[in-house]
C-alpha positions in Angstrom: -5.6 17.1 -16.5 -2.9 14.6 -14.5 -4.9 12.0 -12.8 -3.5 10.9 -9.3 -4.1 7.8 -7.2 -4.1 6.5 -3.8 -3.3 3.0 -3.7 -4.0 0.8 -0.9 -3.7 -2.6 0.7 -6.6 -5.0 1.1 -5.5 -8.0 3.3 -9.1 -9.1 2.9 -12.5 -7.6 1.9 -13.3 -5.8 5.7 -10.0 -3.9 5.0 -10.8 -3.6 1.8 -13.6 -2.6 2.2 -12.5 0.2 4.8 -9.7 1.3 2.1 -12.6 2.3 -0.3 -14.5 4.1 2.7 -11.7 6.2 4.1 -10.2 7.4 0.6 -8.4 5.3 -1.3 -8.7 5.5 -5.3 -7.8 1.9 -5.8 -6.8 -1.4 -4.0 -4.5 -4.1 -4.7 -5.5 -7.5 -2.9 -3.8 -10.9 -2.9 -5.0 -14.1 -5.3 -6.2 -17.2 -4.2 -2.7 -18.2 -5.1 0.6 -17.3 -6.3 1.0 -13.9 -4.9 4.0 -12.6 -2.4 1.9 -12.4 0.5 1.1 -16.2 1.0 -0.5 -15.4 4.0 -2.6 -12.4 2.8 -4.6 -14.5 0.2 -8.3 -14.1 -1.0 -11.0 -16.6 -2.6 -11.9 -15.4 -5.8 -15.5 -14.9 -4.4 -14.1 -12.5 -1.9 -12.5 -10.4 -4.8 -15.7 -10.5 -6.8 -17.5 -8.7 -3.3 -14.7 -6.6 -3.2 -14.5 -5.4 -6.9 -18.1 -4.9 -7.0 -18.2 -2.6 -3.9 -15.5 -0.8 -5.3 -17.2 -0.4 -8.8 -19.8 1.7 -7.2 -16.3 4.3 -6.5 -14.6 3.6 -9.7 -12.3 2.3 -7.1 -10.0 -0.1 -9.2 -8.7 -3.3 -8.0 -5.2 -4.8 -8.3 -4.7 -8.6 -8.4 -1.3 -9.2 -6.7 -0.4 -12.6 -8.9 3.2 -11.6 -8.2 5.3 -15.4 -7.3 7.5 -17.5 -9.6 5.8 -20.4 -10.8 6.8 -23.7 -11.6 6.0 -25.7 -14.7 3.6 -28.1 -13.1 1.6 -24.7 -11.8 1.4 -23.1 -15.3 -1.9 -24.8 -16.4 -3.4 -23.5 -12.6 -2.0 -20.3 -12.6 -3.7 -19.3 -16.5 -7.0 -20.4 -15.1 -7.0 -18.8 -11.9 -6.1 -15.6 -14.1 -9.4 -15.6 -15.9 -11.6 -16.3 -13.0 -10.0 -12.9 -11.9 -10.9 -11.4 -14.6 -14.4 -12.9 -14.0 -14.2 -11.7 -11.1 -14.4 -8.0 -12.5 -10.2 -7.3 -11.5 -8.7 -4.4 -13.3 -5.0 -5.4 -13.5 -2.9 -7.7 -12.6 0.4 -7.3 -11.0 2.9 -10.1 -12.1 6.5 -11.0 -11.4 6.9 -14.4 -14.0 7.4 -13.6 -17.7 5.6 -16.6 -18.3 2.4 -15.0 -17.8 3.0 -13.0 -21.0 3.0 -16.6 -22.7 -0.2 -17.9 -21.8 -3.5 -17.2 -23.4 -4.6 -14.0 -21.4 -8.3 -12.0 -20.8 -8.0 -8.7 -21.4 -6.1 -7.1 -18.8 -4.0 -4.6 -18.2 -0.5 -5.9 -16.8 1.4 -4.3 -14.3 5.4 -4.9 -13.5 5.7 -5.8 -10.0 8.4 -4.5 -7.4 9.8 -8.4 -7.1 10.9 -7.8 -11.3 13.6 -5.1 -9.7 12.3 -1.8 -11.3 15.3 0.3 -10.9 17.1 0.3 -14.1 15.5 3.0 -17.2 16.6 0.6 -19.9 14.9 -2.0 -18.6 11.4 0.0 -17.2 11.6 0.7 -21.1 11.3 -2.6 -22.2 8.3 -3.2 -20.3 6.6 -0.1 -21.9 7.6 -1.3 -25.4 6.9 -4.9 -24.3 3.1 -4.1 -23.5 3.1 -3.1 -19.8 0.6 -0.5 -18.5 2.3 -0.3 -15.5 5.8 -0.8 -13.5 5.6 -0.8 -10.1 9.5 0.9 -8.6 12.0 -0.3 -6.7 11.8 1.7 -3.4 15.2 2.3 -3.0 15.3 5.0 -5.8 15.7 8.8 -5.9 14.1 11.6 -7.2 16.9 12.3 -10.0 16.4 8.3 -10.5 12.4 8.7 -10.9 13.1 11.6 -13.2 15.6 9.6 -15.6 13.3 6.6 -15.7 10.2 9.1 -16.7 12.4 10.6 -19.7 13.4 6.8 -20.6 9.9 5.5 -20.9 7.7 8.2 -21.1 4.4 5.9 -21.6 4.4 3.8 -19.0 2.4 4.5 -15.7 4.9 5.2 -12.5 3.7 3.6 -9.1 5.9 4.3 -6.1 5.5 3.4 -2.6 4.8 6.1 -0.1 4.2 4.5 3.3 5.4 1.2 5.1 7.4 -1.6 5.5 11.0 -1.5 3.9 12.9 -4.7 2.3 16.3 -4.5 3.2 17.0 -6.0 -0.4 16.5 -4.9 -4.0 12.8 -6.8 -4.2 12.8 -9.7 -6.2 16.5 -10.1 -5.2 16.5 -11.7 -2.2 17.3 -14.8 -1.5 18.5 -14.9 2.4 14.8 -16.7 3.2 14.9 -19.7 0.8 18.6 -19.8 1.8 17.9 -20.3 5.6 14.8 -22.3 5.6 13.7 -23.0 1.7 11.0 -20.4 2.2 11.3 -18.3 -0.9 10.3 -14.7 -1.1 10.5 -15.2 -4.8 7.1 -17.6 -3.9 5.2 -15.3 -1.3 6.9 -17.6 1.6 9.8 -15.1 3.2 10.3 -15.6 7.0 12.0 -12.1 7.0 15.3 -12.8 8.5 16.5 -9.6 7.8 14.7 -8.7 11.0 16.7 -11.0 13.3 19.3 -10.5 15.2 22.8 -10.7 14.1 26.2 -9.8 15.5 28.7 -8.0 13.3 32.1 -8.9 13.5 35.1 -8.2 11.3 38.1 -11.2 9.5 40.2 -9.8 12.6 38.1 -11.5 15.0 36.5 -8.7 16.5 32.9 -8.4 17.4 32.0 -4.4 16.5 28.1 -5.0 17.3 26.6 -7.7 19.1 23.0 -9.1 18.6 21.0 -6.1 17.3 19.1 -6.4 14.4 21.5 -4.7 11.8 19.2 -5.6 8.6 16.2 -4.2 10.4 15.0 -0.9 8.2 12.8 1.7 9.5 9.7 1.9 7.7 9.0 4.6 4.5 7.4 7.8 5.2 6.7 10.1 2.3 3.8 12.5 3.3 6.0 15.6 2.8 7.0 14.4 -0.7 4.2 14.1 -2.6 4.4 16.8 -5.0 8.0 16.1 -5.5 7.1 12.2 -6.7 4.5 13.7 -8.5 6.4 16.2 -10.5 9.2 13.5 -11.0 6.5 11.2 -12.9 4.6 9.5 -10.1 1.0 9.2 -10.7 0.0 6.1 -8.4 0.8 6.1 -4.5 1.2 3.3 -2.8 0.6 2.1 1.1 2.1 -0.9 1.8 0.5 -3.2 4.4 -1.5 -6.5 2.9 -0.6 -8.4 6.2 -1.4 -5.2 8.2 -4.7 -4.6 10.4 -7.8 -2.9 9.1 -7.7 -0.1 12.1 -3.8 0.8 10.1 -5.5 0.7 7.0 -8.1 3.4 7.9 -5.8 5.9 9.2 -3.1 5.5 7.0 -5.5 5.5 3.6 -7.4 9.3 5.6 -4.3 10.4 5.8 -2.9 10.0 2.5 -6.5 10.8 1.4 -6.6 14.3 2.7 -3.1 14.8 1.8 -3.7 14.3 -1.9 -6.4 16.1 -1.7 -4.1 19.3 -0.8 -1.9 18.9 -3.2 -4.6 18.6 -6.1 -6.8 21.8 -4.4 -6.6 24.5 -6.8 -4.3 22.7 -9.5 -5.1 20.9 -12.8 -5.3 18.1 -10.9 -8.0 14.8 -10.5 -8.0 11.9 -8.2 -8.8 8.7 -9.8 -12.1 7.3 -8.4 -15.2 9.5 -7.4 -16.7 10.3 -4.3 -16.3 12.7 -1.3 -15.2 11.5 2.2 -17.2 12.8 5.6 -15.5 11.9 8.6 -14.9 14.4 12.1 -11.6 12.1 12.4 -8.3 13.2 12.4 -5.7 10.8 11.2 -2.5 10.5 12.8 0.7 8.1 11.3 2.2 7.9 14.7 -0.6 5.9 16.1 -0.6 2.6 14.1 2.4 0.2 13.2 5.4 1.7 12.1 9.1 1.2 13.1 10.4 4.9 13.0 10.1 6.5 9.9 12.5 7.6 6.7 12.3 8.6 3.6 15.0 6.3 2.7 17.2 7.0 -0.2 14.7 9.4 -1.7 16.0 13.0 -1.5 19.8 11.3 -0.5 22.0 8.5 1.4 21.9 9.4 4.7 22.7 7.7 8.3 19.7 6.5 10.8 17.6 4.8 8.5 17.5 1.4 10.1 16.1 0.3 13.8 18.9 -1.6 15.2 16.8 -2.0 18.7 13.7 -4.0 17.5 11.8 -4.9 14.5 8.8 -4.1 16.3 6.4 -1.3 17.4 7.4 0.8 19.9 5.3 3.6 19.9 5.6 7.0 20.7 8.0 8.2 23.8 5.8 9.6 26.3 8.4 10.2 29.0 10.6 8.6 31.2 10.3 6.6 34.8 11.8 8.1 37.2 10.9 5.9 40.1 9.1 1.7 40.2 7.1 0.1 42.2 5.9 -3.3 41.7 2.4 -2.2 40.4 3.1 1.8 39.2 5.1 3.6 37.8 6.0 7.6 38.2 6.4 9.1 35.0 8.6 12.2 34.9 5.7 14.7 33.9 1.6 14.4 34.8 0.0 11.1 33.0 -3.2 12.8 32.4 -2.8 11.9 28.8 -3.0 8.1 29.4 -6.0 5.8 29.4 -6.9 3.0 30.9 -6.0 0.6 28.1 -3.1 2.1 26.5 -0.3 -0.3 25.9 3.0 0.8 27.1 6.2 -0.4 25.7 10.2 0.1 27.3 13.5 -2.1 26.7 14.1 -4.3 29.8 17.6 -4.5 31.1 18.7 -7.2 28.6 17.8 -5.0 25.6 14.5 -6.5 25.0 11.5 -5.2 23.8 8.5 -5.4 26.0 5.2 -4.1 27.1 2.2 -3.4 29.9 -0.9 -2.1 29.4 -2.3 0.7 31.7 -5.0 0.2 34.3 -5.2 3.4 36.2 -3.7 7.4 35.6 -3.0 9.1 39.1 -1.5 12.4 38.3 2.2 11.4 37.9 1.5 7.9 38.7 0.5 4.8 36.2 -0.3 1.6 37.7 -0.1 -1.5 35.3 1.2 -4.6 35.3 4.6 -6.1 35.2 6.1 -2.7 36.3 9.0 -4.7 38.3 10.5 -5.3 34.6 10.9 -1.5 33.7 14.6 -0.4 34.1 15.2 2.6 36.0 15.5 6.0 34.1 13.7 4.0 31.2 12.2 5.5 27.8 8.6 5.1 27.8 6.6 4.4 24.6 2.8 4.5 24.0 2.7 1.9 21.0 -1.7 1.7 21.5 -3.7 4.9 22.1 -7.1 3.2 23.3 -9.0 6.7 22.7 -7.7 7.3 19.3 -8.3 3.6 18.4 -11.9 3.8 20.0 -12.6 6.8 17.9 -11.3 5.1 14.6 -13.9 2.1 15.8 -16.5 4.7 16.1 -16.2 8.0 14.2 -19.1 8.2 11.3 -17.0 7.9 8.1 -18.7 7.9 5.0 -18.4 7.9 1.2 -20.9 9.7 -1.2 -21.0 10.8 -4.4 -22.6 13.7 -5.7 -26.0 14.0 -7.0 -27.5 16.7 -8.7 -31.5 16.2 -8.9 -33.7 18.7 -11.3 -37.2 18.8 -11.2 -39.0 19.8 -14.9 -42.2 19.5 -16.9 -42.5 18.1 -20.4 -45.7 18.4 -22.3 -47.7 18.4 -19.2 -45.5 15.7 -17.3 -43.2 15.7 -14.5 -39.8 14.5 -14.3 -36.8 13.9 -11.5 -33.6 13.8 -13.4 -30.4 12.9 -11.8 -26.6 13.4 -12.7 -24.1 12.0 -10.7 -20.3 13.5 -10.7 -19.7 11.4 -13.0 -21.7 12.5 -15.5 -24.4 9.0 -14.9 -27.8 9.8 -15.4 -31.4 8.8 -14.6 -35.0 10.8 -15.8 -37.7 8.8 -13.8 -41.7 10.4 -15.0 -43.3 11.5 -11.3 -46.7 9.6 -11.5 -48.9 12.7 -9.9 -51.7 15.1 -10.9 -50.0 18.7 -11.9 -51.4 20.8 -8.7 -49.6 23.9 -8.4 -48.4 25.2 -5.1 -50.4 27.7 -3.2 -47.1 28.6 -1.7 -44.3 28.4 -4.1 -41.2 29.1 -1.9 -43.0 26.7 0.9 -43.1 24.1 -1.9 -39.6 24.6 -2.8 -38.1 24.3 0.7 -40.4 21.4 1.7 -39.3 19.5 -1.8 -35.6 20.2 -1.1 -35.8 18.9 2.3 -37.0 16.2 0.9 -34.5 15.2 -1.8 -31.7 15.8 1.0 -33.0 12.2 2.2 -30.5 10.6 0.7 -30.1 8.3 3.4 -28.3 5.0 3.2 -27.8 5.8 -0.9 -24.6 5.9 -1.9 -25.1 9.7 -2.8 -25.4 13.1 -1.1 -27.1 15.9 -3.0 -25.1 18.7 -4.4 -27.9 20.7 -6.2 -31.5 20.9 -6.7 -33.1 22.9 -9.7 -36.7 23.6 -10.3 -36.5 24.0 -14.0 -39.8 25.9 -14.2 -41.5 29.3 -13.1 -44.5 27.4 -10.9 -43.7 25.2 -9.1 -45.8 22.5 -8.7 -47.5 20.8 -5.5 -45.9 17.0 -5.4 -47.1 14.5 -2.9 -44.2 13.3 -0.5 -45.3 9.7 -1.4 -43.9 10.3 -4.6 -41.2 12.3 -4.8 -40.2 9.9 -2.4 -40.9 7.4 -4.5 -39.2 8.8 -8.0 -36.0 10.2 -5.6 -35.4 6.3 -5.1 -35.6 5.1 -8.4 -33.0 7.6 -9.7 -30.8 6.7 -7.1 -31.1 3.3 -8.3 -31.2 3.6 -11.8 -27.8 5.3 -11.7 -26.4 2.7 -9.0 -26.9 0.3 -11.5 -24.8 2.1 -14.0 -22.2 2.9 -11.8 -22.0 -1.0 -11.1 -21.8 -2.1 -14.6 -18.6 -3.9 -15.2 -15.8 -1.9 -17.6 -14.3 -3.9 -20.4 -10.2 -3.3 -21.0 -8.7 -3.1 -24.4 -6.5 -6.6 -24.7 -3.2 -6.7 -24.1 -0.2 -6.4 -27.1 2.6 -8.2 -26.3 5.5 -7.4 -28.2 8.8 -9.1 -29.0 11.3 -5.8 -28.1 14.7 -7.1 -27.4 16.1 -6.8 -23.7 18.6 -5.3 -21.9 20.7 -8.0 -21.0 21.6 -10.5 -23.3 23.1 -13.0 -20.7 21.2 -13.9 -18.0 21.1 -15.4 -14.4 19.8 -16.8 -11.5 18.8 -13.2 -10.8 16.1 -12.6 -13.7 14.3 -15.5 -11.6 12.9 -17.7 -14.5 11.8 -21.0 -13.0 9.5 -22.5 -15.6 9.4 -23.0 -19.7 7.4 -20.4 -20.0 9.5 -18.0 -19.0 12.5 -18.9 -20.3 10.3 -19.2 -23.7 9.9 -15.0 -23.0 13.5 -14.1 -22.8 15.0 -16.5 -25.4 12.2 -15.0 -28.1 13.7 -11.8 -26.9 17.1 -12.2 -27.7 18.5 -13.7 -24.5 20.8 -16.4 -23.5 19.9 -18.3 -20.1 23.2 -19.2 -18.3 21.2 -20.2 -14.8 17.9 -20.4 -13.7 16.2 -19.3 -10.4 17.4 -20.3 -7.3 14.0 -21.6 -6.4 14.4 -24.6 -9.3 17.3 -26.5 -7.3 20.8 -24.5 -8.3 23.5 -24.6 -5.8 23.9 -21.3 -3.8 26.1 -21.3 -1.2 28.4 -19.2 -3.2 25.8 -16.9 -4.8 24.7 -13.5 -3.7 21.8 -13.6 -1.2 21.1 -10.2 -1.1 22.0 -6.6 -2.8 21.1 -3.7 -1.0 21.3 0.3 -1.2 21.5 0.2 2.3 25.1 0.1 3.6 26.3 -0.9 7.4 29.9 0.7 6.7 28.4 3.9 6.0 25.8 3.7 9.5 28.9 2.9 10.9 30.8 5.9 9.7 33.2 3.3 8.4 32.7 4.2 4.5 35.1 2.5 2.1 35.5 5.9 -0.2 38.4 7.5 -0.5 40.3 4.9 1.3 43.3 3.5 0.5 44.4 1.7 3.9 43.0 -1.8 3.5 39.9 -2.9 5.8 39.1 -6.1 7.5 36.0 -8.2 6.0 33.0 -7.9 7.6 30.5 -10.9 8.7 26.9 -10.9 10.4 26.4 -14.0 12.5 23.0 -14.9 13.5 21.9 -16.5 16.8 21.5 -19.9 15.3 25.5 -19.5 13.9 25.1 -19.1 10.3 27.8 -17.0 9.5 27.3 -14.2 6.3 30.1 -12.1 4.8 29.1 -8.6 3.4 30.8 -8.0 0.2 31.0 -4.1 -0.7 30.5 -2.9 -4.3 32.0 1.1 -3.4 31.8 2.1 -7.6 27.7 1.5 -7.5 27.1 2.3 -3.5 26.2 -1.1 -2.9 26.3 -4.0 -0.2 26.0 -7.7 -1.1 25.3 -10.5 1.5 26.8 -14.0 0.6 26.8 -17.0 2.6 30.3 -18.3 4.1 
């Protein structure tokens, strides 16, 4: 039976915390240090509260340990790994090959998305190096999936379903630490890609001005998920550590009962245990998102970016037809606004902005700030105060199933329980055998009882009476021997698991020469790849190489073909093209037409 899991963000333990609530099968969560999310880090005693609340779901939890380091961090970075592992993680997600040379607990190791997972050869050499796991690139297809399955067969496949896109090939991205020194490579990138830029060509002529060209649209596979599946996928993953807890809870529901579709009736298993009661109804178009696509998935195709803003804009909700200084008349009734809503429109200059609603008359919606709304505008609702309050308030809760069964055992009573995961508990009922005067009264009363599962981590899925009489049992202590089963197997499902140790193995690599692109920065790593047949010609970026004429960024994405300008099958020569950013740095784009790629370099 294929086992399938929902992967989701944990910014910190109240979102991941809510992640484990609403669905999800397993978290990954930012280290005190040294993960890609500098700003989404966690104490170690925060982890240890998370992974301990997630135990009780056989939710698994992620480290994200997934920077360069330098050699003056590599005697920090092995200890913070083990208080991890104290700390009950399950994996860790790494980027540095220098990990793999220091002395490791026993954990399983999983290839992040910054070590460029899009080549089979080289998703190969991380199975046959050790790796449990290899996190891919998000630009690839589902032909590309399939061919990567086939080439490493062993390996666990984790793809990203939902969120924010990098414009670049992860882990090869350099624009940031170019610009400002921040290093994306380090968990520091001050995502230029979603500034503004002007695109102008060697002939002088400005095509596009000030839009934000490298801006992507963000990733959207809901109606894909058997097709990842059946290419090799078995772990699905939101993206959002720097993202709120109220996205969190309706992206991980909706993913949740999605997957739950797709398994119903198939030989098919989610990964964690537990069953999800909530009236709520998710809904994707409510919570951050810049547009969606499914990128390069099924093919290239046109409209995958959001050249008007970075930001969120909501969904369109009409258009103003008329403005007044404190209202707005919106060309259809308003009667599905609130009070509270946020409204969003592009002023006159372009820019993004927004009002919040105070009062709904009919066609008519008063708010402030109303003299900046063009006329004829596009209208967006980018905050749905109703749905939001109901996320706040709906009752959502995880159980896990209990099956009690009552039976006698040379003249004893006994409560047994089995949970769904086959944990069990026998607690001896302390009570004088009295049988009932009314059997099926006894029985009815008793299950009523054992329903009281209350604030118990389980609901009851059965109750047996595993003899012909049924006997008479004070409420006092069935009470009584109900909570000590539920205890008993709490306390098993908290125990800590152990993980087999790690074999790292000395498989040659790929590439025998290598650059500043393999990002080594420390002795350690370069220790890895020379054991493994390499030969170093540069280091990373981040140790202090000149860059002004390296590549910056490679990218699937492609502005010649948004354009309708595509370089294929021409033979007429074209004019270079340049991106120029408000504060005058000056970038030429350098097509690679054989592999269907664009590369960024600085001028």
């Amino acid at each position: 039976m294929k086992t399938l899991e929902l992967l989701a963000p944990a910014k910190d333990f109240e979102c991941g915390q809510a992640a484990v609530n609403f669905g999800a099968d397993a978290l990954y969560i930012g280290a005190p240090k040294f993960s890609a999310r500098v700003n989404a880090s966690n104490t170690v005693e925060s982890i240890e509260k998370l992974t301990s609340y997630a135990r009780l779901y056989k939710v698994k939890v992620y480290a994200a340990f997934n920077t360069l380091f330098y050699d003056h961090e590599l005697e920090e970075a092995e200890k913070l790994i083990w208080q991890l592992y104290e700390a009950g993680i399950d994996a860790l997600i790494i980027q540095d090959m220098g990990i793999l040379q220091m002395n490791l607990p026993p954990l399983p190791l999983f290839a992040s998305t910054q070590t460029d997972n899009r080549d089979p050869e080289k998703i190969r050499f991380f199975q046959d190096t050790g790796f449990k796991r290899v996190i891919l690139a998000r630009e690839l297809s589902l032909p590309e999936i399939r061919k990567i399955r086939e080439t490493a067969p062993l390996i666990e496949l984790e793809s990203f379903i939902h969120g924010a896109l990098c414009v670049c090939y992860s882990g090869q991205c350099y624009l940031s630490y170019a610009m400002g020194g921040r290093s994306g490579n380090r968990g520091e990138c001050a995502q230029p890609c979603r500034n503004l830029y002007t695109l102008s060509d060697s002939n002088d002529r400005i095509l596009i001005k000030n839009q934000h060209l490298l801006s992507l649209k963000d990733l959207n596979l809901s109606l894909y998920l058997k097709d990842l599946m059946d290419a090799g996928i078995s772990s699905f993953k939101i993206e959002g550590r720097l993202k709120d807890i109220n996205y969190v809870k309706n992206t991980v529901l909706f993913y949740r009962q999605a997957l739950d579709r797709l398994m119903e009736g198939k030989d098919l298993k989610k990964a964690s245990s537990g069953k999800i009661f909530t009236d709520l109804i998710p809904d994707l178009e409510k919570t951050f998102n810049r547009g969606y696509t499914d990128y390069f998935l099924n093919s290239r195709k046109k409209g995958i970016v959001s050249w008007d803003s970075p930001k969120f804009k909501g969904e369109i909700i009409g258009k103003a037809v008329k403005i007044f200084q404190d209202s707005f008349l919106l060309d259809k009734t308003a009667d599905f606004l609130s009070p509270g809503d946020g409204i969003a429109f592009f002023t006159s200059e372009g820019v993004l902005t927004g009002t919040l609603v105070q009062k709904v008359s009919n066609k008519q919606v008063y708010a402030d700030h109303c003299g900046l709304i063009p006329p004829s505008a596009v209208l967006y609702r980018n905050q749905d105060h109703v749905f939001f309050k109901k996320l706040k308030n709906s009752s959502v809760e995880r159980k896990i199933a209990l099956n009690l069964k009552f039976f006698e055992r040379e003249g004893v009573l006994f409560l047994e329980g089995v949970d769904e995961d086959g944990l069990k508990s026998e607690i001896k009922i302390e009570t004088a055998l009295i049988q009932a005067e009314n059997p099926l009264k006894t029985v009815e009363n008793t299950k009523k009882l054992l329903e009281r599962l209350g604030e118990t981590i389980f609901y009851l899925q059965e109750s047996v009476f595993d003899h012909e009489n049924p006997f008479f049992i004070p409420a006092s202590a069935l009470n009584e021997a109900r909570r000590k089963v539920c205890e008993a197997v709490t306390r098993q499902r908290a125990q800590k698991t152990t993980c087999p140790p790690t074999t790292v193995s000395n498989v040659q690599y790929p590439i025998k020469q290598i650059d500043f692109n393999s990002n080594i920065s420390n002795r350690k790593a370069a220790c890895f790849y020379e054991k493994r047949g390499c030969e170093i010609i540069e280091k990373a970026l981040e140790t202090g190489i000149s860059y002004p004429k390296k590549r910056l960024m490679t990218l699937k994405y492609c502005i010649r073909f948004e354009l309708g300008i595509c370089l294929k099958n021409k033979k007429e020569p074209n004019p270079d093209l340049f991106l120029t950013d408000p504060k005058g740095n000056v970038f030429q784009l350098v097509f690679d037409c054989e592999n269907c790629r664009m590369e960024l370099y600085s001028k």
